[in-house]
C-alpha positions as CSV (number, residue, x, y, z in Angstrom):
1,X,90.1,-159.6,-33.2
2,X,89.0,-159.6,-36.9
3,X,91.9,-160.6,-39.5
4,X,93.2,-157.9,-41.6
5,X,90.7,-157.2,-44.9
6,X,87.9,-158.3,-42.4
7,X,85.2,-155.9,-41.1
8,X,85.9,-155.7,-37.3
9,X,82.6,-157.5,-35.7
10,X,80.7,-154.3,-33.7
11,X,80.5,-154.9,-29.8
12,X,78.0,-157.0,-28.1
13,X,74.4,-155.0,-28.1
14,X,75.7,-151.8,-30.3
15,X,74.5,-153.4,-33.8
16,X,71.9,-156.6,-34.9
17,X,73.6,-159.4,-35.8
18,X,72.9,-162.0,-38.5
19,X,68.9,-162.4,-38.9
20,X,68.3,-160.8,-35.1
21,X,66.4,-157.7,-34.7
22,X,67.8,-157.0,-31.4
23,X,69.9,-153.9,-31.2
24,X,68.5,-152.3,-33.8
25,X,66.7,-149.4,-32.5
26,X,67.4,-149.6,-28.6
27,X,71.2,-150.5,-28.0
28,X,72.6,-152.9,-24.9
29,X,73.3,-149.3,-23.3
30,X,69.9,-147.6,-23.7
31,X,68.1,-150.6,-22.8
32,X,70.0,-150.5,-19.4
33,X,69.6,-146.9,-18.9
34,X,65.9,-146.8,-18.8
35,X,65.6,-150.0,-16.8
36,X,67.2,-147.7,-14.4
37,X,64.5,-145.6,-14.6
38,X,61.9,-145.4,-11.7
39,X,60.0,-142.5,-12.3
40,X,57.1,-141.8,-15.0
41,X,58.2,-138.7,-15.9
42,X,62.0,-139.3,-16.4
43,X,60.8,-142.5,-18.7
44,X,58.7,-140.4,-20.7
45,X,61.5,-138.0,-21.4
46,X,64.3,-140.8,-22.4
47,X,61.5,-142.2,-25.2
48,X,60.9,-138.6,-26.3
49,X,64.5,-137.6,-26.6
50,X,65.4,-141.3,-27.9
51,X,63.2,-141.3,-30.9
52,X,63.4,-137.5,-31.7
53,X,59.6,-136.8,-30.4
54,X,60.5,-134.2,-28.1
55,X,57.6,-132.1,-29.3
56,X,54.9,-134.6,-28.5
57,X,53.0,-132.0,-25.8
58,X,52.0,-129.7,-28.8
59,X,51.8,-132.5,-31.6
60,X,49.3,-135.3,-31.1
61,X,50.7,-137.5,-33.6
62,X,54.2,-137.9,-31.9
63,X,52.2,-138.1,-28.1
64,X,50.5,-141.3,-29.4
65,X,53.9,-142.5,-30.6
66,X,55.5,-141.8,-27.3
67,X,52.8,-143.7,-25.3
68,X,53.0,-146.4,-27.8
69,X,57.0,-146.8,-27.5
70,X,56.4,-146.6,-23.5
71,X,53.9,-149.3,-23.2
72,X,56.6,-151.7,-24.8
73,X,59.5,-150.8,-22.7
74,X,57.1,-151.0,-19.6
75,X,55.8,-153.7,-20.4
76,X,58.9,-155.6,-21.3
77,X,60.3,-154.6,-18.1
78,X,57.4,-155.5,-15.5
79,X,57.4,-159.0,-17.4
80,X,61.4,-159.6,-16.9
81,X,62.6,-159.6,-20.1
82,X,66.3,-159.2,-20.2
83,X,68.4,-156.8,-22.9
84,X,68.1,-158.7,-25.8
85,X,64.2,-159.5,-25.7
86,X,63.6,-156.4,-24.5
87,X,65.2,-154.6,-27.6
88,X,63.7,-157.3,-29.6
89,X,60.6,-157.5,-28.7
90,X,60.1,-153.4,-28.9
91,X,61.4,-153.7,-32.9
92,X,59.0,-156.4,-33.7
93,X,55.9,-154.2,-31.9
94,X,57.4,-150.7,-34.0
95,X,57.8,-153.0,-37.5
96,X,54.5,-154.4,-37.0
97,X,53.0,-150.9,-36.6
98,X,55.0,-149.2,-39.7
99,X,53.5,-152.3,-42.0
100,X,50.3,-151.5,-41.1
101,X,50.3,-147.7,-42.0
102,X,51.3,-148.9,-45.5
103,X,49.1,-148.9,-47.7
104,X,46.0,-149.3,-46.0
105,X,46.8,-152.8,-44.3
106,X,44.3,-154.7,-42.2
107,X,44.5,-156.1,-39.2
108,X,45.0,-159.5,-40.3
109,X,47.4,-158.3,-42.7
110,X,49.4,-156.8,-39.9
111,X,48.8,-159.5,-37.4
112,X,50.0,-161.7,-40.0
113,X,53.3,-159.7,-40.6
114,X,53.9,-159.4,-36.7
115,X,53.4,-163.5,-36.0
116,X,56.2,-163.7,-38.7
117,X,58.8,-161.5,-37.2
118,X,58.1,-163.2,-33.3
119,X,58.7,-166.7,-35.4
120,X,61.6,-165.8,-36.6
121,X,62.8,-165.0,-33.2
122,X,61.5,-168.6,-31.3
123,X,61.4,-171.6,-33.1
124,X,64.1,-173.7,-34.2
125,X,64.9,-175.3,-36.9
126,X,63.2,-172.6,-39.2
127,X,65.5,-170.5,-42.0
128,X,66.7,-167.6,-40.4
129,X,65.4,-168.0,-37.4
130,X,67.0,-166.7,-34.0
131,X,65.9,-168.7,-30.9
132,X,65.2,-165.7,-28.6
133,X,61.7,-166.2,-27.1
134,X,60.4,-168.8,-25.0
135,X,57.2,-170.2,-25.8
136,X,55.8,-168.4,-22.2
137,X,57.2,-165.2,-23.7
138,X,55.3,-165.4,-27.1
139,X,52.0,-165.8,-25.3
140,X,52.6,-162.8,-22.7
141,X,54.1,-160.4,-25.5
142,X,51.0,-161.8,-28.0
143,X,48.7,-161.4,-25.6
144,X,49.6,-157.6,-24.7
145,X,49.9,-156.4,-28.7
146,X,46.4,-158.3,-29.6
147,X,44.7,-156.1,-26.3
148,X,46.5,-152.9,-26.6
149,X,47.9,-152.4,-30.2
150,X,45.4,-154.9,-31.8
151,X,42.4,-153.4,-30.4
152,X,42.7,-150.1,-31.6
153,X,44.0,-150.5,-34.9
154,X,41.9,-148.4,-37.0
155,X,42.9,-145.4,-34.3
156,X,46.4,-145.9,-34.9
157,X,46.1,-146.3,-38.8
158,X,43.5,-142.5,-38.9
159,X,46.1,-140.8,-36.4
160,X,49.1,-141.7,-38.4
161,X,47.9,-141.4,-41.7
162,X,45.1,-138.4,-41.9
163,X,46.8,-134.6,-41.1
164,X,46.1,-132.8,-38.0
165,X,43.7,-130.3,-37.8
166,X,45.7,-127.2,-36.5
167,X,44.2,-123.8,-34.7
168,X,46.6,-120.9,-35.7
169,X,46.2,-118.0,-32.9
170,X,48.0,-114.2,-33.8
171,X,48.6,-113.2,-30.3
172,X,50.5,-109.3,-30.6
173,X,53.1,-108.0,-28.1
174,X,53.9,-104.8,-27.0
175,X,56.6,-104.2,-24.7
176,X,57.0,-100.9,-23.0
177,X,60.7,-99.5,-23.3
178,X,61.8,-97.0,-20.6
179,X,62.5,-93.3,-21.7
180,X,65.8,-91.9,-22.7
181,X,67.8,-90.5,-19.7
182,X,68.5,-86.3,-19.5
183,X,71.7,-85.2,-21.0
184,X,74.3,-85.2,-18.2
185,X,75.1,-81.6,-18.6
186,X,72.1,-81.0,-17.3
187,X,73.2,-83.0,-14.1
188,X,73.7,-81.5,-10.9
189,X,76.1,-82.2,-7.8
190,X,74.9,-83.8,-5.1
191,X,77.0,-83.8,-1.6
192,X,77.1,-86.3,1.1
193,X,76.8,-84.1,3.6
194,X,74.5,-81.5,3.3
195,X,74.8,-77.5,3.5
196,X,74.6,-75.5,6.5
197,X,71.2,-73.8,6.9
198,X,71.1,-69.6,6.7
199,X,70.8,-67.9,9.6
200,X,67.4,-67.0,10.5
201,X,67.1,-63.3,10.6
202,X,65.4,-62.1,13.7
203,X,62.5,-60.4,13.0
204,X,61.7,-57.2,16.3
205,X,59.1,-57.8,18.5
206,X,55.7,-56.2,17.8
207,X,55.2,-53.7,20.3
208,X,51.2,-53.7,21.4
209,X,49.8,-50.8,20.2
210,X,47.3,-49.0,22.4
211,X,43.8,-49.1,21.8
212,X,42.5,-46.2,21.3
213,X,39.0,-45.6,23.6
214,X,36.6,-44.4,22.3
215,X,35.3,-40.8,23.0
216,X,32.8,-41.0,25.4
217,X,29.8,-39.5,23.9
218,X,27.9,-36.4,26.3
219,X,24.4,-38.1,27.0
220,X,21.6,-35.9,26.7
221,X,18.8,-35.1,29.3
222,X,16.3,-36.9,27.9
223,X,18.8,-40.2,28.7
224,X,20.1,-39.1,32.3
225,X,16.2,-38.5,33.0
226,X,15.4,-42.5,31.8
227,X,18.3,-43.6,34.0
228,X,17.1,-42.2,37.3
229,X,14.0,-43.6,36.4
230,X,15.3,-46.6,35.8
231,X,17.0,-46.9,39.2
232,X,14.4,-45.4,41.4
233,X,12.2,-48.5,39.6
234,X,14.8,-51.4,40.8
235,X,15.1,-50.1,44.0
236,X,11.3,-50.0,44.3
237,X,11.2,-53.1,43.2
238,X,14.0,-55.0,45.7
239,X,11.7,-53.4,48.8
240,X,8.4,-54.9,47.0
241,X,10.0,-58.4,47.1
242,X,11.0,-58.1,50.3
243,X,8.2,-57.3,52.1
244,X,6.3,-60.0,49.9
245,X,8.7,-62.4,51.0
246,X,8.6,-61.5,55.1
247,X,4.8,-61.9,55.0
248,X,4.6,-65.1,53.3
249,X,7.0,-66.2,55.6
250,X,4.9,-65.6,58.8
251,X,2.1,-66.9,57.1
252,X,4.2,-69.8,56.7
253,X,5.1,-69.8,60.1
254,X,0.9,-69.5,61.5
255,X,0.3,-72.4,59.5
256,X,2.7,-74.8,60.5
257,X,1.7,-74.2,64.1
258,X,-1.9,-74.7,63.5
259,X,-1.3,-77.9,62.0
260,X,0.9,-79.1,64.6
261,X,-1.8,-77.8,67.4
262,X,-4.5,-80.2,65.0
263,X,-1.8,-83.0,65.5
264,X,-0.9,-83.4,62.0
């Protein structure tokens, strides 16, 4: 416990201590949060809402940011680094990229300024330096800024430093509102249980009426003359066929025996 008049020294992994940059833009908390992490999606989200860049899917600026912060922590975590190097190692990657958008830095002006800040942080013996990394560690974390950050640079320097192009699209919206109501007093009562139907007036019977026949008319003589005639000629005509029809028959008959008599 600090004596009184003395700054109280901040909690392990909540602030940077002396000449370390650990702690200074992940804390001991965060750091342990995301290693907790096991899914793409849900570390994507705790670097966007981490570093305020929650915007990244319509700004391409802050997407390249977030993919850059991510690589770090993912790498940093598939190589084993603990806490400490872990925060470390991501403020010495973010420093090194924020020298190099100033004015116009090259890349051996940056690599220069990012082999300073990993001395400072692994060899002994040097003014304020912080032994933090082992040797093995400088060559894995070297090796993965020189073939990720390293070799696209320029890309990161035009991204960061140019403004973005933007499409503005005027999109209108109409939205239909639903008409006014009537007036209740023009309302009417409904019942649950409806009225009883009138009774059906019965309508009488229609009687049949009876046709009336029509008067025979008095036929003349000229027409009872044409109608005898007309009968005598049918009756003539039923004896014609019948005689016709008995003589064919016995011819018929004569035939039929003369064939059988010739054996046919």
């Amino acid at each position: 416990m600090a004596e009184e008049g003395e700054p109280e020294t901040p909690a392990y992994g909540t602030a940077p201590a002396g000449h370390s940059l650990a702690w200074m833009d992940i804390k001991l908390s965060e750091i342990k949060d995301f290693m907790q992490i096991d899914k793409p999606d849900a570390a994507l989200t705790f670097v966007a809402t981490k570093f305020s860049l929650t915007d990244y899917e319509t700004n391409a600026k802050n997407a390249i940011l977030v993919d850059f912060y991510l690589w770090i922590l993912m790498f940093c975590k598939e190589r084993g680094f603990n806490e400490e190097k872990t925060s470390a190692a991501f403020t010495i990657v973010k420093l090194t990229h924020e020298f190099a958008l100033k004015g116009g830095k090259t890349v051996q002006d940056s690599f220069a300024e990012y082999k300073r800040l990993v001395l400072n942080h692994s060899l002994a013996g040097v003014g304020n330096a912080v032994v933090l990394f082992t040797p093995q560690d400088v060559a894995e974390l070297t090796k993965f800024v020189t073939s990720t950050y390293m070799q696209h640079y320029r890309l990161y320097q035009y991204a960061n430093t140019h403004v973005q192009d933007k499409d503005q699209h005027v999109t209108h919206l109409f939205v239909d509102t639903a008409a006014a109501p009537p007036p209740l007093r023009l309302a009417t009562q409904q019942l649950d249980t409806p009225l009883p139907a009138p009774p059906k007036q019965e309508t009488p019977a229609e009687q049949p009426q009876e046709q009336e026949k029509p008067l025979e008319e008095e036929e003349t003589p000229e027409q009872k003359v044409s109608k005898a005639v007309a009968a005598i000629l049918a009756e003539k005509t039923g004896l014609l066929e019948e005689a016709m029809q008995a003589k064919m028959a016995i011819k018929m008959d004569t035939l039929s025996k003369k064939l059988t008599g010739l054996g046919v």
